[in-house]
N, C-alpha and C positions, 0 to 999 in steps of 0.2 A: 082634858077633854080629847085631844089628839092622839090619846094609846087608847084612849075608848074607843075612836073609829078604826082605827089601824087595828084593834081586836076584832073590831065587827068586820072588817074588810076582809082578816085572815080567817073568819070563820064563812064569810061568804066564799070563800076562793075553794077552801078545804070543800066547803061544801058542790061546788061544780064540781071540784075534780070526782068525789065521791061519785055525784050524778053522773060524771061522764063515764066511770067506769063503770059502772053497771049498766049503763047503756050500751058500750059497746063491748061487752062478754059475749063471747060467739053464740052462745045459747037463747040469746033477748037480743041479738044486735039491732039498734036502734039509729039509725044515722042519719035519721030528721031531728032527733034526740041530739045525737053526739054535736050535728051540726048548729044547732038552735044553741049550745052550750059552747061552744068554740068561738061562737060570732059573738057570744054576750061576752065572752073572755077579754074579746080584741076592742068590741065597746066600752068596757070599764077600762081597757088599758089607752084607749085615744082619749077619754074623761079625766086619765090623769089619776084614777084609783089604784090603780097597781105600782104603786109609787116608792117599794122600799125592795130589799136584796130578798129578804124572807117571804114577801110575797111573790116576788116574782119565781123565788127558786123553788115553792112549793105550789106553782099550778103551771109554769109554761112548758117544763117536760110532758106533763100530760094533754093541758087543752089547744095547745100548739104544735109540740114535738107528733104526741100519737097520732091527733088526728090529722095531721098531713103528711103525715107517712106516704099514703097515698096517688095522694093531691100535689099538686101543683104548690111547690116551695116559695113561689116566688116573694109571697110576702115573709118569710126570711130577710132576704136581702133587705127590700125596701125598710124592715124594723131597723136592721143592721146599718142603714144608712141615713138613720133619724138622727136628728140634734137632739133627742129627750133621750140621759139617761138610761131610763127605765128601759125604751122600744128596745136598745141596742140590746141591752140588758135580757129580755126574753126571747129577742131572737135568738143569742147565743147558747144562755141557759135552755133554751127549749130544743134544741138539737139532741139535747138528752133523750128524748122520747125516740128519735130518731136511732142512736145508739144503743139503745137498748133492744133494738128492734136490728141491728148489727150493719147499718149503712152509717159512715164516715164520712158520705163525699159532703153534705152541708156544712156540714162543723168546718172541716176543714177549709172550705170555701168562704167562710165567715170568719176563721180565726185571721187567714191571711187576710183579710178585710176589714178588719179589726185591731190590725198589729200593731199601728198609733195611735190607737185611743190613748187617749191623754186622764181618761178617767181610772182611776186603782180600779174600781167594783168591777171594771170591767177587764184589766189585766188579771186580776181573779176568775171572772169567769171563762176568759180563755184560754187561760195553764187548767183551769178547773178540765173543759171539757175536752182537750187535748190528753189531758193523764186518763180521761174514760177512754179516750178512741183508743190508747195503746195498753191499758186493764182490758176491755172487755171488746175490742174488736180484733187488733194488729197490731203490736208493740211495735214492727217494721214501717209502720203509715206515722205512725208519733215519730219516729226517729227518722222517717224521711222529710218531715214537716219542719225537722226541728235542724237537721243538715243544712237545708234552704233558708230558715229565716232564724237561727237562735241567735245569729248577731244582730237583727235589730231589736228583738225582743224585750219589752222590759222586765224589769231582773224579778217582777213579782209571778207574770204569766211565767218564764221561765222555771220561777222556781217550786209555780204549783205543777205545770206540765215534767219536769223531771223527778218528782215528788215517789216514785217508784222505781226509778232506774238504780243502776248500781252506782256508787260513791265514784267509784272511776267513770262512767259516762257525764253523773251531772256533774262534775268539777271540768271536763272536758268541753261540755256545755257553755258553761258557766268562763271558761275561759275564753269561748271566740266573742264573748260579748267586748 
C-alpha cells in the first residue's frame, strides 16, 4: 500500500513541477500561479508528504530553488536547520534551481551549515550540490569551499563534491581528512 502512495505522491510532485513551469515561461508568466504552487509545495512538505530522496530531488530544484531565485532565501536556512530529514534535505537539494540559474552563494551557505549532518542522504546531497557549483558555475568556489572545510567533511559529501576533479586534487582532498 505504501509504494502506491509514494507513486501518487511522485506523480503529484511531477505534476506541480510540470504546472510550475509552464507558469513561469516568460511568454504566460504567472506568479500568482507559480506562487500558489510553491506554498502547496512547502505545505505537503511540513504534512510530512515529501518524505523520500526521489521526491524531494525531483520538485525542490524547481518549486523552491526557481521560485526564490528572486525572493527572499531565508526559508532556506530555516529548512536547513529543521530536525526532519527531508526539510534539510530540500533546502539543499533545492539550491539547485538556484545554480542553474548561476548564483552559488546559498549552496554554499548551506553546505557549511550542513557539514555535520550526521545523516548520509544528506552528506550526498552536499558533495552532490557542491560538484554542481564547481560543473556549472566556478570550479575555483568548489575548490575554495573545499581548501576551508575538506577536513571536516565526511568522506561521502567529499567524495561526491570531488567527483570531477582530477585524481591528483581528489587524493589531495581526500588526504587532509
Amino acid at each position: 500500500m505504501s509504494a502506491v502512495l509514494h507513486e501518487h505522491r511522485m506523480t503529484g510532485l511531477l505534476i506541480l513541477v510540470a504546472q510550475f513551469k509552464r507558469a513561469s515561461k516568460p511568454a504566460s508568466r504567472g506568479d500568482a500561479a507559480c506562487t500558489r504552487l510553491a506554498e502547496a509545495y512547502l505545505r505537503a512538505l511540513g504534512r510530512g508528504r515529501v518524505n523520500n530522496w526521489d521526491l524531494v530531488d525531483c520538485s525542490a530544484p524547481t518549486l523552491l530553488g526557481e521560485y526564490r531565485f528572486d525572493l527572499s532565501r531565508d526559508v532556506f536556512t530555516e529548512l536547513a536547520q529543521s530536525d526532519i530529514l527531508w526539510e534539510r534535505r530540500v533546502a539543499m537539494v533545492g539550491t539547485l534551481g538556484l545554480i542553474m540559474r548561476g548564483d552559488a552563494s546559498t549552496t554554499l551557505e548551506l553546505a557549511a551549515l550542513l557539514l555535520n549532518d550526521k545523516q548520509p542522504l544528506m552528506h550526498k546531497a552536499v558533495g552532490w550540490m557542491l560538484r554542481e557549483v564547481g560543473k556549472r558555475i566556478d570550479r575555483n568556489l568548489l575548490l575554495a569551499f573545499l581548501d576551508q572545510h575538506a577536513a571536516q567533511m565526511p568522506r561521502t559529501a567529499l567524495s561526491y563534491a570531488t567527483e570531477h576533479l582530477s585524481p591528483e586534487q581528489r587524493a589531495g582532498y581526500r588526504a587532509a581528512r
